[in-house]
C-alpha positions in Angstrom: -10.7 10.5 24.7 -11.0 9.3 21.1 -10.8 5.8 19.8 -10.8 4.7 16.4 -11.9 0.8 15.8 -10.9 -0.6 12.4 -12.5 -4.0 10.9 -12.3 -5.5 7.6 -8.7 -6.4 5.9 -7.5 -10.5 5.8 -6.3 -12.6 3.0 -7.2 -12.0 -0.6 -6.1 -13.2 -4.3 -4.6 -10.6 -6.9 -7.1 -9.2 -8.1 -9.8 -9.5 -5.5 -11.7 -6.7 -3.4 -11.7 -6.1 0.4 -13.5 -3.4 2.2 -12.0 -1.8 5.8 -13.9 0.3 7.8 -13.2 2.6 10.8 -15.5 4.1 13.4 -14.3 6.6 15.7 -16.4 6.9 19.4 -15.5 9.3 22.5 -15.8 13.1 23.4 -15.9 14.1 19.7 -16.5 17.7 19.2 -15.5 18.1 15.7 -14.5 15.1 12.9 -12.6 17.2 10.7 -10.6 15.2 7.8 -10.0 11.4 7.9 -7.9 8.7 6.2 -6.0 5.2 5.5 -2.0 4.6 5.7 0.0 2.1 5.1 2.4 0.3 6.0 4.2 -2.4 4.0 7.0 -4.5 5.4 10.2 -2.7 5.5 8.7 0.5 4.4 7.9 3.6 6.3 3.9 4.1 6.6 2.3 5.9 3.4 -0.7 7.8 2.8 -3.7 5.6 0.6 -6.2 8.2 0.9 -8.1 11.0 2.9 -11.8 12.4 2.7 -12.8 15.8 4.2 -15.4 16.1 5.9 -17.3 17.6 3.1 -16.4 14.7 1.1 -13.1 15.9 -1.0 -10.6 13.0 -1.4 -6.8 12.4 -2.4 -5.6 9.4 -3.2 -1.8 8.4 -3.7 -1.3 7.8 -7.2 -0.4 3.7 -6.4 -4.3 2.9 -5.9 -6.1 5.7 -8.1 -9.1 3.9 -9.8 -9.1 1.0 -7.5 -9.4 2.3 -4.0 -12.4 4.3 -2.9 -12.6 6.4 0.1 -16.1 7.3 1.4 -17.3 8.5 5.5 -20.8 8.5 7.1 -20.5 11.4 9.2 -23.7 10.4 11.1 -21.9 7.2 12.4 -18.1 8.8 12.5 -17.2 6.4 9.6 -14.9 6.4 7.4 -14.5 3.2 4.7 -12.1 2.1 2.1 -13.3 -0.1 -0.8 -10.3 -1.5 -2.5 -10.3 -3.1 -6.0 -8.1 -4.8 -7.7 -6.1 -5.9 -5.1 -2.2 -6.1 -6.2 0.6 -8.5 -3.9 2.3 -4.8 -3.7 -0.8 -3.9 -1.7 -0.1 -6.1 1.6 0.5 -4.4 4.5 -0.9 -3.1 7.9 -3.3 -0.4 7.2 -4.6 2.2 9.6 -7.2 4.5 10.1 -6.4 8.4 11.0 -8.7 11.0 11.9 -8.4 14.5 13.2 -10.5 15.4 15.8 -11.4 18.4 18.3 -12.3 16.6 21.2 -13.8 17.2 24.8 -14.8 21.2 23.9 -15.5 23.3 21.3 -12.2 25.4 21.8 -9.8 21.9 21.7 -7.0 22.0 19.1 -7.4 19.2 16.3 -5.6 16.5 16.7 -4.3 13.1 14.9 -5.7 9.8 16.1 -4.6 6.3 14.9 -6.2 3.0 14.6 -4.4 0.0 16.1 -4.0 -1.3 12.4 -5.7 -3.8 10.1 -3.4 -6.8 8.3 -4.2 -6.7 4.3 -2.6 -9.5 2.3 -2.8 -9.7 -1.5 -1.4 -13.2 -2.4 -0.4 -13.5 -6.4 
């Protein structure tokens, strides 16, 4: 019922900046809170950052004042901005949303992105 698209990611320098986005399409009723994870090889899959959809955030303390989360809630979008790129920032990222989709009376639920590769070479 709900698919999220991601774009963006690829190959980048320490240092450099790469932007993902996300757009989610389908029977959305309601677009409550949405996010990045990652996952880095070997690792289990982290949180990066989530925005409301009033526009609070949280960020994991690893990519405070580099990352930015931000959402267009006209196009179901949600974007990270990230700065500063470090080598311990490569993994596969992926979008998550919660949605009530189909009716106004269907439960929230968690959606996922097929994943994005993000590669910080030092």
């Amino acid at each position: 019922q709900v698919q999220l698209v991601e774009s963006g990611g690829g190959l980048v320098q320490a240092g450099g900046s790469l932007g993902l986005s996300c757009a989610a399409s389908g029977s959305i009723f309601r677009l409550n809170a949405m996010g990045w994870y990652r996952r880095a090889p070997g690792k289990q899959r982290e949180l990066v950052a989530t925005i409301e959809s009033g526009g609070s955030t949280n960020y994991a303390d690893s990519v405070k004042g580099r990352f930015t989360i931000s959402r267009d809630n006209a196009k179901n979008t949600v974007y990270l901005q990230m700065n500063s790129l470090k080598p311990e920032d490569t993994a596969v990222y992926y979008c998550n949303a919660i949605v009530a989709a189909g009716s106004p009376w269907a439960a929230s639920i968690p959606y996922w992105g097929q994943g994005t590769q993000v590669t910080v070479s030092s």
